[in-house]
C-alpha positions in Angstrom: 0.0 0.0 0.0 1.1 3.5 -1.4 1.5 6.0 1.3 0.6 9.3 0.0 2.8 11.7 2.5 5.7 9.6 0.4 7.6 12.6 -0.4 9.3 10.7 -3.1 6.7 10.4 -5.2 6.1 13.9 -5.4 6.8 15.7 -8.4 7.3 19.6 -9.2 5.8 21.0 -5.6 7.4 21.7 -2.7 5.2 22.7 -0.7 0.9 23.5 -1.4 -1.2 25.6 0.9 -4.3 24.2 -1.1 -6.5 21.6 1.0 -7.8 20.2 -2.1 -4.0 19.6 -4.0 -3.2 16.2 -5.2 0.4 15.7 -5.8 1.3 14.6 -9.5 2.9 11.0 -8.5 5.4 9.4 -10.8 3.9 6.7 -13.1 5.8 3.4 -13.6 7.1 3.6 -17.2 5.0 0.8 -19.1 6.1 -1.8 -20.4 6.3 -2.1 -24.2 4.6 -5.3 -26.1 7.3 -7.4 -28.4 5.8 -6.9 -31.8 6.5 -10.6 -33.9 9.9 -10.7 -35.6 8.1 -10.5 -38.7 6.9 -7.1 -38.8 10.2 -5.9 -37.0 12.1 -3.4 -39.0 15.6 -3.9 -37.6 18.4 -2.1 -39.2 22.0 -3.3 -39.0 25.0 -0.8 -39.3 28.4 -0.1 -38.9 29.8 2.5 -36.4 33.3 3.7 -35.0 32.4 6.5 -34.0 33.8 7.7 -30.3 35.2 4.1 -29.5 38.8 4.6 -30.7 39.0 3.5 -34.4 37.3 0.4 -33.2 34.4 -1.0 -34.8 30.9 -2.1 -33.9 27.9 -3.4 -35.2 25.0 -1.7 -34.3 21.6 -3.1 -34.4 18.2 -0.6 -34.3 14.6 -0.2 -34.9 13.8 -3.1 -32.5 10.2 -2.5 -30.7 9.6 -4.4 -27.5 10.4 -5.0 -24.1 14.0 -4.5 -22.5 14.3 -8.1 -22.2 13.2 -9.2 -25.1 15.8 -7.4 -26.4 18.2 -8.4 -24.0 17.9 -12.2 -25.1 18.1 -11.0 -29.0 21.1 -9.2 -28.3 22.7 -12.2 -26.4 21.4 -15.1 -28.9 23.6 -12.6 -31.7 26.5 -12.4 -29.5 26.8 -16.2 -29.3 26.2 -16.9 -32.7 28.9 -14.4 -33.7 31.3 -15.4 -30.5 32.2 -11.5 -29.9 31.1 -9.5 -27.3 28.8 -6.7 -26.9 26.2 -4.9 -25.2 22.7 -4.2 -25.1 22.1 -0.5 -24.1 19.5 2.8 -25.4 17.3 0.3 -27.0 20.0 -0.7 -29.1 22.5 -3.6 -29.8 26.5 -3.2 -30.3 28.3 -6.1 -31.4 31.7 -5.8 -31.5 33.5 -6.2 -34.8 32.1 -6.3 -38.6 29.4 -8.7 -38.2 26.9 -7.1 -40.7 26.3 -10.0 -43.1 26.4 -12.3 -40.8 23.7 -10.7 -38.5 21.7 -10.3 -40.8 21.5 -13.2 -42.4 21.2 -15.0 -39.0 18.3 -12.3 -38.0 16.6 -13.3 -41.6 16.9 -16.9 -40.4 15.4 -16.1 -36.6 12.1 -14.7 -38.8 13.3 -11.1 -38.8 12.6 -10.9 -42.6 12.7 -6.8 -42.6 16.1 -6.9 -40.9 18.4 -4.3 -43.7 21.9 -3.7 -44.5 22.6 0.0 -43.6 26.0 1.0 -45.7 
């Protein structure tokens, strides 16, 4: 049960003289449904910028929940056997893997998966 004299959820006021003033509580962010692989418009690029000449493959455009993505980002990473992270709704895979991820996305059922050059 929500006690409402929490002071953390309190948002923009300090203080109200008003009787009748209802504190604006922070919302949980909701969570976003996984839309199927098929109608998934992932786009696969390459990027070195601000990581020291090095490369990475960077994977977009991907619509559902954190973890969702989380196990599509690890499931790439294992199939590639590089590294990587899965951060800002995006996934880096280190190295030039573009080919390669995308014809293993095509073959997961990711059919709109593209080649950025």
């Amino acid at each position: 049960m929500k006690d409402s004299s929490d002071w953390k959820n309190r948002l923009n006021v300090v203080y109200s003289t008003n009787p009748d003033f209802k504190y604006q509580e922070e919302n949980e962010p909701e969570e976003v449904e996984t839309v199927a692989p098929g109608k998934q418009m992932l786009r696969v690029l390459l990027d070195k910028k601000n990581r020291s000449g090095k490369s990475v493959t960077l994977i977009t455009g991907f619509v559902g929940s954190e973890e969702d993505l989380k196990a599509l980002g690890k499931q790439l990473k294992t199939k590639c056997g590089v590294g990587g992270t899965v951060k800002d709704g995006e996934i880096l895979i280190q190295g030039e893997f573009r080919e390669k991820i995308v014809s293993i996305l095509v073959e997961m059922g990711y059919a709109k998966a593209r080649l950025i050059r």
